[in-house]
PDB file with SEQRES, HELIX, SHEET and CRYST1 records, atoms N, CA, C and O in Angstrom:
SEQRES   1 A   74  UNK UNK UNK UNK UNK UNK UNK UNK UNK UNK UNK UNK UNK          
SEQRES   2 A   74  UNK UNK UNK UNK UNK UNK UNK UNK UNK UNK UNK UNK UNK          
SEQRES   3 A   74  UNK UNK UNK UNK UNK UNK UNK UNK UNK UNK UNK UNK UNK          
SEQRES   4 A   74  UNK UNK UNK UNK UNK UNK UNK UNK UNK UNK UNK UNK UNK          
SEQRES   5 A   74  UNK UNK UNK UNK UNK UNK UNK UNK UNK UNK UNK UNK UNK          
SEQRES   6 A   74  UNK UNK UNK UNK UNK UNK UNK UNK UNK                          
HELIX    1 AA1 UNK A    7  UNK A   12  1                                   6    
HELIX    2 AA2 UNK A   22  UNK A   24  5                                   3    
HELIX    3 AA3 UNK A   38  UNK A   49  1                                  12    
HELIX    4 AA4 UNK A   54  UNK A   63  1                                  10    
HELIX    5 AA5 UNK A   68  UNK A   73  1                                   6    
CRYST1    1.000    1.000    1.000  90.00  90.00  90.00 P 1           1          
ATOM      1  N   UNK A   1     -11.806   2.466 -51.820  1.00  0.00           N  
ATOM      2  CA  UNK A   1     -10.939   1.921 -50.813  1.00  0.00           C  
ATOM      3  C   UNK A   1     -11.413   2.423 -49.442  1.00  0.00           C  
ATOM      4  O   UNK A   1     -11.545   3.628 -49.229  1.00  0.00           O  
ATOM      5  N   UNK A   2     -11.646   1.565 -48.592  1.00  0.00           N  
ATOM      6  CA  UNK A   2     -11.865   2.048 -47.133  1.00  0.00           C  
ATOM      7  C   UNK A   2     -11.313   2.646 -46.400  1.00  0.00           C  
ATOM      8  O   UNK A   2     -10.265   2.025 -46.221  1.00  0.00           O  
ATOM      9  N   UNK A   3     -11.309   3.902 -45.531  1.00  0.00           N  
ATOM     10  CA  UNK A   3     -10.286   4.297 -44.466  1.00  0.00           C  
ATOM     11  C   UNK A   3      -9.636   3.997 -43.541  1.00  0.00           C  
ATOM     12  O   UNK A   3     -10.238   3.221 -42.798  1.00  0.00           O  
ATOM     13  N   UNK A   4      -8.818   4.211 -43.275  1.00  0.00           N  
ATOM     14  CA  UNK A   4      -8.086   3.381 -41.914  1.00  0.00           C  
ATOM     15  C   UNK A   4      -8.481   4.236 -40.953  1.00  0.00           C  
ATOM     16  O   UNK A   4      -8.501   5.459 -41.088  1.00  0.00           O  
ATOM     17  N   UNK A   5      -8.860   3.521 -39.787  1.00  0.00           N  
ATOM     18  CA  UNK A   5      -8.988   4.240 -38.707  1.00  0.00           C  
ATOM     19  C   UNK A   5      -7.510   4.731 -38.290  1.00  0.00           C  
ATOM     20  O   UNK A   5      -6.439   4.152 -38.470  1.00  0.00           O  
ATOM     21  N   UNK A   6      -7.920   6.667 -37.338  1.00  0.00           N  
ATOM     22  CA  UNK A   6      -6.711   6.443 -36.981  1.00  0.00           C  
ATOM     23  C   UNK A   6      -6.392   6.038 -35.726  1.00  0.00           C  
ATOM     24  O   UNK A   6      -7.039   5.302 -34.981  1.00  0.00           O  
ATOM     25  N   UNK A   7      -4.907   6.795 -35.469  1.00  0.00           N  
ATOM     26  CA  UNK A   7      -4.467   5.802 -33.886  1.00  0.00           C  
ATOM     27  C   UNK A   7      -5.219   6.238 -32.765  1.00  0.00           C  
ATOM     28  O   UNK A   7      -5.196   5.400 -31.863  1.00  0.00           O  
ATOM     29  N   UNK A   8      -6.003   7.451 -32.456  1.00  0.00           N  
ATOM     30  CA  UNK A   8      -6.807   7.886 -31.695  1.00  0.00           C  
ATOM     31  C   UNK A   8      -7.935   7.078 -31.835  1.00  0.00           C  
ATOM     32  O   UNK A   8      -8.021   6.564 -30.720  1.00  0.00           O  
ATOM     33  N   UNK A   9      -8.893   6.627 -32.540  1.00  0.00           N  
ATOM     34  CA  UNK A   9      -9.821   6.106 -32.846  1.00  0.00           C  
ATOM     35  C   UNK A   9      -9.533   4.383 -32.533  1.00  0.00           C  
ATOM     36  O   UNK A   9     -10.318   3.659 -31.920  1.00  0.00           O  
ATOM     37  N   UNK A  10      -8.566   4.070 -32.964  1.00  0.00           N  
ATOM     38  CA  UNK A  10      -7.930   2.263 -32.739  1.00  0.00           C  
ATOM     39  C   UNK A  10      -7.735   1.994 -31.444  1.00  0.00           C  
ATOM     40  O   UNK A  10      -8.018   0.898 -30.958  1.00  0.00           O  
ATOM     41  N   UNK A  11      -7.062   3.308 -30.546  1.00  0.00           N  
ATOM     42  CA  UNK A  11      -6.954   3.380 -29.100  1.00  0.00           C  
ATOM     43  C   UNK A  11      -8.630   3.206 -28.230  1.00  0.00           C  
ATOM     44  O   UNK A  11      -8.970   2.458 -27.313  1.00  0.00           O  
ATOM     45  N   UNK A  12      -9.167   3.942 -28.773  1.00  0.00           N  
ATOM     46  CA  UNK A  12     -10.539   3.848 -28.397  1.00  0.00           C  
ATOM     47  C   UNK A  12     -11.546   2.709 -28.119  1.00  0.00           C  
ATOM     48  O   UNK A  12     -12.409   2.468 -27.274  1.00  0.00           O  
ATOM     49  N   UNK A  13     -11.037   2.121 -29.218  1.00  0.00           N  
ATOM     50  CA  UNK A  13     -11.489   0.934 -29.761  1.00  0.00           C  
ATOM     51  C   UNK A  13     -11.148  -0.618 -29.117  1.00  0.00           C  
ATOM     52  O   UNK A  13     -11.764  -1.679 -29.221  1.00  0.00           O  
ATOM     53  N   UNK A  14      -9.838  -0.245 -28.381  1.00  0.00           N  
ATOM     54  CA  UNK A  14      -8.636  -1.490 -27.732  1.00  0.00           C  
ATOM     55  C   UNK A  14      -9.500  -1.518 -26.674  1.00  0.00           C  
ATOM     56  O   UNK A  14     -10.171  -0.557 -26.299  1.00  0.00           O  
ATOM     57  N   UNK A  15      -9.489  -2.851 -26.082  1.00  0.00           N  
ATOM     58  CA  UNK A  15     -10.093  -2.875 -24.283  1.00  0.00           C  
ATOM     59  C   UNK A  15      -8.803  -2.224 -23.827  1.00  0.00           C  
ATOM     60  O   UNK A  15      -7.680  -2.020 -24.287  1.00  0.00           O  
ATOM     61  N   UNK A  16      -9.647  -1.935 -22.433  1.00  0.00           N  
ATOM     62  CA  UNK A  16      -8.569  -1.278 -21.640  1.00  0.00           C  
ATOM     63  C   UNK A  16      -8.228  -2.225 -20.890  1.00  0.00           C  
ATOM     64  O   UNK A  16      -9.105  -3.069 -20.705  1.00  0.00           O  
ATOM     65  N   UNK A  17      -6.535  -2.501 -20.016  1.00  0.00           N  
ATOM     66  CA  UNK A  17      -6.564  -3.136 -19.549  1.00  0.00           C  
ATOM     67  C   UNK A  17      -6.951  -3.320 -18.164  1.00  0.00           C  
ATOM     68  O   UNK A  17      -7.524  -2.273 -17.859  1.00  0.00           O  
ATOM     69  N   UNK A  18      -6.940  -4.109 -17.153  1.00  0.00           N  
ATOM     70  CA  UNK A  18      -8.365  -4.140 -16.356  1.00  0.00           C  
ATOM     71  C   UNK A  18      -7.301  -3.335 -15.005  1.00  0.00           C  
ATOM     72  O   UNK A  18      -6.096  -3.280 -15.247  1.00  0.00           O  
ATOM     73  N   UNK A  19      -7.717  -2.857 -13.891  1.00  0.00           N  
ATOM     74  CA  UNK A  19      -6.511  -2.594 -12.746  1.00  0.00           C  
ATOM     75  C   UNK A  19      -6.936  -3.178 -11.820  1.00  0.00           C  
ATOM     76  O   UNK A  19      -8.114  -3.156 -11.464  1.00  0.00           O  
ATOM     77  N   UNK A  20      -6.003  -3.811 -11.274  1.00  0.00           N  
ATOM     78  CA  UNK A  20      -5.827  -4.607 -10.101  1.00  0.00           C  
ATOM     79  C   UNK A  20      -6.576  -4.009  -8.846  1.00  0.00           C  
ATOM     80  O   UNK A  20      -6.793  -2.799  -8.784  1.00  0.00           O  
ATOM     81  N   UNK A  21      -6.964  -4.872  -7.853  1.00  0.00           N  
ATOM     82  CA  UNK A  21      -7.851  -4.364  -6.861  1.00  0.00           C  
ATOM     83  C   UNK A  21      -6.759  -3.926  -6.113  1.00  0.00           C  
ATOM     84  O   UNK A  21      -5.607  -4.344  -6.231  1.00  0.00           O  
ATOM     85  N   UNK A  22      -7.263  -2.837  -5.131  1.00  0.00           N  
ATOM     86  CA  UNK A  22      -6.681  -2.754  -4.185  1.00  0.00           C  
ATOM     87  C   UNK A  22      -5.880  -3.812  -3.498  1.00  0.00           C  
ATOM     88  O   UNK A  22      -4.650  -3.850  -3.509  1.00  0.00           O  
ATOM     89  N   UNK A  23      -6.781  -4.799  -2.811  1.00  0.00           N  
ATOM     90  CA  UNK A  23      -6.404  -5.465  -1.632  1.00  0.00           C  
ATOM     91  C   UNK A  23      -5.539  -6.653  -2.234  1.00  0.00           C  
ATOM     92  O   UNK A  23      -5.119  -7.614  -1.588  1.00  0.00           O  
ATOM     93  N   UNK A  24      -5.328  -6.390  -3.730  1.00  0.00           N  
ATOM     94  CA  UNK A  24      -4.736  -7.936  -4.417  1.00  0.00           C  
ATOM     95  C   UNK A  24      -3.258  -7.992  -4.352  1.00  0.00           C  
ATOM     96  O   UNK A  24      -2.742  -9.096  -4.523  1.00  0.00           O  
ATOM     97  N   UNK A  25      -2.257  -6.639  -4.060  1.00  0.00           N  
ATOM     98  CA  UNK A  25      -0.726  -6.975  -4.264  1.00  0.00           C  
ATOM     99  C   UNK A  25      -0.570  -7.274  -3.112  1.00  0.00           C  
ATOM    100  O   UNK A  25      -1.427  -7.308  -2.228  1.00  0.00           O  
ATOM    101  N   UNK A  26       0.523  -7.508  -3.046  1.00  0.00           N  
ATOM    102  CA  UNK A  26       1.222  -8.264  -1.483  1.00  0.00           C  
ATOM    103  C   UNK A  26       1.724  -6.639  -1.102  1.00  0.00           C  
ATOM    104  O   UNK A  26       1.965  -5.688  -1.846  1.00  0.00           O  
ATOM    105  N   UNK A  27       1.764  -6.776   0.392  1.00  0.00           N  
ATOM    106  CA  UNK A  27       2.244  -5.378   0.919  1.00  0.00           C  
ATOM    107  C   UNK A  27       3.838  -5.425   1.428  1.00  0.00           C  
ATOM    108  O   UNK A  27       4.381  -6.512   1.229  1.00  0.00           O  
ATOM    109  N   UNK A  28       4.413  -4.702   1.871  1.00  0.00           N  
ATOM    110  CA  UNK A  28       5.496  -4.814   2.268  1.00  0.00           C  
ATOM    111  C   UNK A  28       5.245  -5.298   3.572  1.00  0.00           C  
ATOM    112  O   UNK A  28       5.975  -6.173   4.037  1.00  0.00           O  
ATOM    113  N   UNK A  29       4.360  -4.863   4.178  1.00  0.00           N  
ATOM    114  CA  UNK A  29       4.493  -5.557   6.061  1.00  0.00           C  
ATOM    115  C   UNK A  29       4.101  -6.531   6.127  1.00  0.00           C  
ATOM    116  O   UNK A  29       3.167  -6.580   6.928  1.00  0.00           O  
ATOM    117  N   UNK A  30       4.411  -7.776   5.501  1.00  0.00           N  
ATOM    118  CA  UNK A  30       4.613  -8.937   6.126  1.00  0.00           C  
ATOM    119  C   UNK A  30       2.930  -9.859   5.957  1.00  0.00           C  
ATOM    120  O   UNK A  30       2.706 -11.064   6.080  1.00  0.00           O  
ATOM    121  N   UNK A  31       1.839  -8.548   5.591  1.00  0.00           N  
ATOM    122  CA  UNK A  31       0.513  -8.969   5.700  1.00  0.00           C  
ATOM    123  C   UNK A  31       0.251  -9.980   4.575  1.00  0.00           C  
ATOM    124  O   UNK A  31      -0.678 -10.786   4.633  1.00  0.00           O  
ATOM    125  N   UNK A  32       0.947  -9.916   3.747  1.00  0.00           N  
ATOM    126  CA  UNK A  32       0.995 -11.125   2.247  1.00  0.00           C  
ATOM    127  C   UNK A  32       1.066 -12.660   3.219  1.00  0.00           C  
ATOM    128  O   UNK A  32       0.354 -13.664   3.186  1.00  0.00           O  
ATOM    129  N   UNK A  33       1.933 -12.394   3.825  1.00  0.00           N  
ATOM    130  CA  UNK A  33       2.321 -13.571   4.566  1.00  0.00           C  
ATOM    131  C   UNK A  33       1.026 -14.379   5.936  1.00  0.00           C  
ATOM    132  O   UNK A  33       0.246 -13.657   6.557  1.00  0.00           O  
ATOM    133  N   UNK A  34       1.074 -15.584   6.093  1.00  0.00           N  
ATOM    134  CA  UNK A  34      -0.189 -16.272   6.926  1.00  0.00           C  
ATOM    135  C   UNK A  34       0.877 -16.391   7.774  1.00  0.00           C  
ATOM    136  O   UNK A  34       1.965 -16.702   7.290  1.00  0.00           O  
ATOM    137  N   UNK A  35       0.742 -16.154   9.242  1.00  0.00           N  
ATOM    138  CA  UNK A  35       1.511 -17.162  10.526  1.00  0.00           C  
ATOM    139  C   UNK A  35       0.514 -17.483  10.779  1.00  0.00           C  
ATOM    140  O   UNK A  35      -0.594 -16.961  10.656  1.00  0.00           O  
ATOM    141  N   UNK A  36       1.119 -19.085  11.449  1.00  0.00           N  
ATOM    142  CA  UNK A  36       0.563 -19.588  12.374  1.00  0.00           C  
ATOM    143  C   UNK A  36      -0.096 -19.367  13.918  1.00  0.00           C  
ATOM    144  O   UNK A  36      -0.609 -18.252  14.007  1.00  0.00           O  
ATOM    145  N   UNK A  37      -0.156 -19.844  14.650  1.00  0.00           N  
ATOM    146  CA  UNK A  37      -0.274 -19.444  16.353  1.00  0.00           C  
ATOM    147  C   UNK A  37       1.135 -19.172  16.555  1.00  0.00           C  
ATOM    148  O   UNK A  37       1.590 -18.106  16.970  1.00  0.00           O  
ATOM    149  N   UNK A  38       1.887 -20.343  16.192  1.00  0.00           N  
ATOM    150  CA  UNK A  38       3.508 -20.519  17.722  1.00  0.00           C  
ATOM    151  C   UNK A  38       3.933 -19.605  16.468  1.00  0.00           C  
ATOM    152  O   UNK A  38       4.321 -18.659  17.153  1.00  0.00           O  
ATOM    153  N   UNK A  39       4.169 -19.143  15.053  1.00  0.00           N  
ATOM    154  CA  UNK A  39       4.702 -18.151  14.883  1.00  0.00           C  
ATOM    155  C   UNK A  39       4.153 -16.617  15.285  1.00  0.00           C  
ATOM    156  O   UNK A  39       4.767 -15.698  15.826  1.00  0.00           O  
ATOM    157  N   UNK A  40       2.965 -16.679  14.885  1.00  0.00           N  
ATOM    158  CA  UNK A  40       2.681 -15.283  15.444  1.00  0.00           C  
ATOM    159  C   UNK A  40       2.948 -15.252  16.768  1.00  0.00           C  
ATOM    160  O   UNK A  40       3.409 -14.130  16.976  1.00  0.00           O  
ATOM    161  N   UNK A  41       2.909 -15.957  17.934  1.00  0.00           N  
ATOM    162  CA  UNK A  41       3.500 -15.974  18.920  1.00  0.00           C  
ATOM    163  C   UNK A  41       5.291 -15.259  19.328  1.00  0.00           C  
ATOM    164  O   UNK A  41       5.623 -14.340  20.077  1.00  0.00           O  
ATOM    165  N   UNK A  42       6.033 -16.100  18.522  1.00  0.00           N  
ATOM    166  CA  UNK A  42       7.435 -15.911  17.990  1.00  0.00           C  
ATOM    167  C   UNK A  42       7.445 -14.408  18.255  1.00  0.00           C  
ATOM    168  O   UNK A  42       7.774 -13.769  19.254  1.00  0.00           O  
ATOM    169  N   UNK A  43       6.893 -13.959  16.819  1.00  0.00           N  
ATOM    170  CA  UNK A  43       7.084 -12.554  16.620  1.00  0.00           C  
ATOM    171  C   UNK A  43       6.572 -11.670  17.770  1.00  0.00           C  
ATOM    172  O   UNK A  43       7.282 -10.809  18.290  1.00  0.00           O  
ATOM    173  N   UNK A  44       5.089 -11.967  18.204  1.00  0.00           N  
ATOM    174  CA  UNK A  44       5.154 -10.639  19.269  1.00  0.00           C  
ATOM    175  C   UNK A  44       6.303 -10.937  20.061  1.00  0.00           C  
ATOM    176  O   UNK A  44       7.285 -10.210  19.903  1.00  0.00           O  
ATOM    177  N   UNK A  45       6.369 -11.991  20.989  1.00  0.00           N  
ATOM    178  CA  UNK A  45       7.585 -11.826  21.832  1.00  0.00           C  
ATOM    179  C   UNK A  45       9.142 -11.267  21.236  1.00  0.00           C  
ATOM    180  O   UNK A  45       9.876 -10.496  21.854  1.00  0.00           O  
ATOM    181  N   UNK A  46       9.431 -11.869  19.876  1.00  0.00           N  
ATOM    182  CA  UNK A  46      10.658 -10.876  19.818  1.00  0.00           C  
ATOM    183  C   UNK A  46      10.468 -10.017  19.419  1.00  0.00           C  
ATOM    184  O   UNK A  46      11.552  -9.574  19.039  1.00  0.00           O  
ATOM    185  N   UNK A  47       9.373  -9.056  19.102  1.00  0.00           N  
ATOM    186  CA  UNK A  47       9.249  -7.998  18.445  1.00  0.00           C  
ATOM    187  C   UNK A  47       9.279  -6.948  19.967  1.00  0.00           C  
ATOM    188  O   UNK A  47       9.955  -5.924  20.064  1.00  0.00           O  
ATOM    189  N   UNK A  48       8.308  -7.551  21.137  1.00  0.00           N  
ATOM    190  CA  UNK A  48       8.679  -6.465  22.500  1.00  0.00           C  
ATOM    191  C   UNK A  48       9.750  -6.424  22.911  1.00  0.00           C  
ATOM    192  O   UNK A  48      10.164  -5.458  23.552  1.00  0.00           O  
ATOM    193  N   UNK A  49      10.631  -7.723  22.570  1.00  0.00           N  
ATOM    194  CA  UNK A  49      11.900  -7.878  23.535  1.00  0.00           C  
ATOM    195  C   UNK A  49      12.956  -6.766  22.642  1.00  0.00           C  
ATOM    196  O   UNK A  49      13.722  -5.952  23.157  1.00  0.00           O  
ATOM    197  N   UNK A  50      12.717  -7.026  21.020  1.00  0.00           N  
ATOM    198  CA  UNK A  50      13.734  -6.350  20.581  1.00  0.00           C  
ATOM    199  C   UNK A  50      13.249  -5.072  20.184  1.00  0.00           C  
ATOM    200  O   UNK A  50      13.798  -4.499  19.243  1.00  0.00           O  
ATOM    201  N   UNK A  51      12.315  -4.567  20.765  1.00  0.00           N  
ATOM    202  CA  UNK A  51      11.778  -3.514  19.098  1.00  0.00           C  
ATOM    203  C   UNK A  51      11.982  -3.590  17.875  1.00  0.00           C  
ATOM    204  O   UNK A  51      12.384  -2.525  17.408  1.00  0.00           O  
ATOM    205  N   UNK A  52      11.841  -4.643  16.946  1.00  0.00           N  
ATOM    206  CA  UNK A  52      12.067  -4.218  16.250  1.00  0.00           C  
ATOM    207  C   UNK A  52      10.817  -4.094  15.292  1.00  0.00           C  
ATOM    208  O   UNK A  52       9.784  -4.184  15.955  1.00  0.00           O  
ATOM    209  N   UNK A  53      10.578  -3.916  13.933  1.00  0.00           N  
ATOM    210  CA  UNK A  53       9.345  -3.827  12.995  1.00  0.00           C  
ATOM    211  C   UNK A  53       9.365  -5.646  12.750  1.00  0.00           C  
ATOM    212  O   UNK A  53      10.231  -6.516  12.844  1.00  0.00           O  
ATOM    213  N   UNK A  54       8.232  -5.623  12.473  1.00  0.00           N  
ATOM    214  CA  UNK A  54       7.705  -7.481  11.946  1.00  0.00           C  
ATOM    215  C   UNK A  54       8.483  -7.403  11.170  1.00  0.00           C  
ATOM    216  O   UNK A  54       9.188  -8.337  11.552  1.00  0.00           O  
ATOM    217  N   UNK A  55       9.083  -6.939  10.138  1.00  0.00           N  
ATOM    218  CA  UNK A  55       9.898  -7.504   8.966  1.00  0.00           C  
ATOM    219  C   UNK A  55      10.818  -7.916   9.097  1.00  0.00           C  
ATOM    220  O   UNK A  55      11.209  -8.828   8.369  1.00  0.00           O  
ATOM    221  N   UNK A  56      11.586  -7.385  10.134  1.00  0.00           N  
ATOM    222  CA  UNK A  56      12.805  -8.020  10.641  1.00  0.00           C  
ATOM    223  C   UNK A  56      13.044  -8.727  11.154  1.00  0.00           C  
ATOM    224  O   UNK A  56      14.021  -9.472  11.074  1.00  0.00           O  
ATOM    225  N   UNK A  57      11.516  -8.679  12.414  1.00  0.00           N  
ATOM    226  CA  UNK A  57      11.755  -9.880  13.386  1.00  0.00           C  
ATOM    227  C   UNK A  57      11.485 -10.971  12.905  1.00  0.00           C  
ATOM    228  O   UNK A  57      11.733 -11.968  13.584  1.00  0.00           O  
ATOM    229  N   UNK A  58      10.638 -11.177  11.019  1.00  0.00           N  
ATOM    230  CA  UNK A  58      10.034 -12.438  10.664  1.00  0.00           C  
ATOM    231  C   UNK A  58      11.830 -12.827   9.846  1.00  0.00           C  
ATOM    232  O   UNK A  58      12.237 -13.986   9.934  1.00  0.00           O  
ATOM    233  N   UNK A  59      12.346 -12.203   9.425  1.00  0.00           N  
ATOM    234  CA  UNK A  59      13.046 -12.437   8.784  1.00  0.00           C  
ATOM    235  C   UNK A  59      14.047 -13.036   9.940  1.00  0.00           C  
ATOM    236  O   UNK A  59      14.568 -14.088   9.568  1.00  0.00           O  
ATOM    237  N   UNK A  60      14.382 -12.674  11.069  1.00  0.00           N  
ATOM    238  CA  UNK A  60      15.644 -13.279  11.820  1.00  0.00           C  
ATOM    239  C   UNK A  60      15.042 -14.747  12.430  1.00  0.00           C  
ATOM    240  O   UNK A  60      15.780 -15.726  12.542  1.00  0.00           O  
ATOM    241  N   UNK A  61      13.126 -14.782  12.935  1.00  0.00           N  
ATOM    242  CA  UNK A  61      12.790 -15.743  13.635  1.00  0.00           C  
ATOM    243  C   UNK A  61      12.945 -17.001  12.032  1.00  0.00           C  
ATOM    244  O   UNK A  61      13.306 -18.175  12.109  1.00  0.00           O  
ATOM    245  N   UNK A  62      12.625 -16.399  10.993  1.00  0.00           N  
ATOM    246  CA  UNK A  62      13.041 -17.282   9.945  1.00  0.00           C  
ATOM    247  C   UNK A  62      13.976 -17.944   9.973  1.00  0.00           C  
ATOM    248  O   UNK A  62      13.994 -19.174  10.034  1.00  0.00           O  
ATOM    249  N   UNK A  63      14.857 -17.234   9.933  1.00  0.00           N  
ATOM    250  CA  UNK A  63      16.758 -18.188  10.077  1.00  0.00           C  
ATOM    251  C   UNK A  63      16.669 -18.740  11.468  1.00  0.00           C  
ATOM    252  O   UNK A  63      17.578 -19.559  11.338  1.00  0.00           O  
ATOM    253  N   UNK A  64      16.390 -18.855  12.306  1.00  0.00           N  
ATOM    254  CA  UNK A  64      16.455 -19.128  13.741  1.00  0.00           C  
ATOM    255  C   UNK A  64      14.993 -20.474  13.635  1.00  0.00           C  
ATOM    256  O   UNK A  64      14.420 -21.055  14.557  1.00  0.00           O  
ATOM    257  N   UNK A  65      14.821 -20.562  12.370  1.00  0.00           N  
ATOM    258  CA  UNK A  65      13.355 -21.675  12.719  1.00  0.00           C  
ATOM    259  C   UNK A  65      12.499 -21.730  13.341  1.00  0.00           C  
ATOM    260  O   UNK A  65      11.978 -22.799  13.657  1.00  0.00           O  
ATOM    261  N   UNK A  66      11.864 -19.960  13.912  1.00  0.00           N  
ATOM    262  CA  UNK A  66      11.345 -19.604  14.632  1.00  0.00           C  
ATOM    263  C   UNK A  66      10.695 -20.216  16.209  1.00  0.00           C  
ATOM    264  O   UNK A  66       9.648 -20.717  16.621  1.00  0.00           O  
ATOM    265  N   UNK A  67      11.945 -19.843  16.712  1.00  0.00           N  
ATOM    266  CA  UNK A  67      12.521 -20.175  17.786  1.00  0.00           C  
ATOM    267  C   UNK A  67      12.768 -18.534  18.097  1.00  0.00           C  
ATOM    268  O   UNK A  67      13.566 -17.867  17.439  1.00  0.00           O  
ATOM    269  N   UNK A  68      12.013 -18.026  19.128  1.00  0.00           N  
ATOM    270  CA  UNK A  68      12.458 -17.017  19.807  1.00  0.00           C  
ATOM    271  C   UNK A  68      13.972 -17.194  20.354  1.00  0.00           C  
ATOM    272  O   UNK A  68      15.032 -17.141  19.730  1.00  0.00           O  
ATOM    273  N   UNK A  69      13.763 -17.381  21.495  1.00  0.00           N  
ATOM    274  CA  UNK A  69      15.005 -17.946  22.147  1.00  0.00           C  
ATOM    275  C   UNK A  69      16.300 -17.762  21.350  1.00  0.00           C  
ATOM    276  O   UNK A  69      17.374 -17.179  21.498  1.00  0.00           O  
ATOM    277  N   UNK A  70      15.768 -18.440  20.545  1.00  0.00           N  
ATOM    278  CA  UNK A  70      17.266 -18.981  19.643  1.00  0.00           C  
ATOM    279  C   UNK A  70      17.887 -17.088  19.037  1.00  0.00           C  
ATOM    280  O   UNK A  70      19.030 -16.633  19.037  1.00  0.00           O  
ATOM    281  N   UNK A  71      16.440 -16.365  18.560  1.00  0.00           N  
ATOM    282  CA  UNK A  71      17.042 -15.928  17.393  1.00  0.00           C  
ATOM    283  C   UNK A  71      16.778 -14.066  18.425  1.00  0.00           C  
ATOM    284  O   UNK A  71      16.708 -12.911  18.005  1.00  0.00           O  
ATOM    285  N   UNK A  72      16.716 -14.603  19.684  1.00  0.00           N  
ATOM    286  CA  UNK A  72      17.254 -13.039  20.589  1.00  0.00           C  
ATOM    287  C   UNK A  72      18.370 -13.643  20.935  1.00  0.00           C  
ATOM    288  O   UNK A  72      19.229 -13.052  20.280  1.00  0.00           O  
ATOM    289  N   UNK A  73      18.829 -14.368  21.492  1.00  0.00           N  
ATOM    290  CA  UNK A  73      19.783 -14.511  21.008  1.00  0.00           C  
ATOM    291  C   UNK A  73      21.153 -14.763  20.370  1.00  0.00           C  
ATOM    292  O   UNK A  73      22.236 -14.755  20.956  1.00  0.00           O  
ATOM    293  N   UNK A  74      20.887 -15.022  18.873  1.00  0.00           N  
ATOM    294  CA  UNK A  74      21.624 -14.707  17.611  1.00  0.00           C  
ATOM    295  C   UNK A  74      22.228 -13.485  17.751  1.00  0.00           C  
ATOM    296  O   UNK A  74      22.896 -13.018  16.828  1.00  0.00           O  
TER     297      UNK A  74                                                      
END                                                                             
């Protein structure tokens, strides 16, 4: 009768699974995301007017249909 390999040896044996590149997850700052001109536009201006971080300011010029104007203010 043949031996069974054991679980150390079967582990060995499994591909490993592969790891993701660096540059492949989406980041939290907004860099996952493409703007345009008139949005990236949007954002610097409300981002000096309001201070705030891009995430916020993409998220409010979002609801506002990125429309500065509109969404300083909201």
């Amino acid at each position: 009768m043949a031996k069974r390999k054991s679980d150390a040896s079967a582990a060995n044996d499994a591909p490993t699974p592969k790891k993701a590149k660096a540059g492949s997850k989406k980041s939290k700052k907004g860099a996952d995301e493409t703007y345009n001109a008139q949005q990236k536009g949007a954002l610097g201006q409300f981002m000096s007017f309001t201070g705030v971080d891009r995430t916020a300011a993409a998220r409010v010029l979002k609801s506002q249909n990125w429309d500065a104007q509109a969404a300083i203010n909201s």
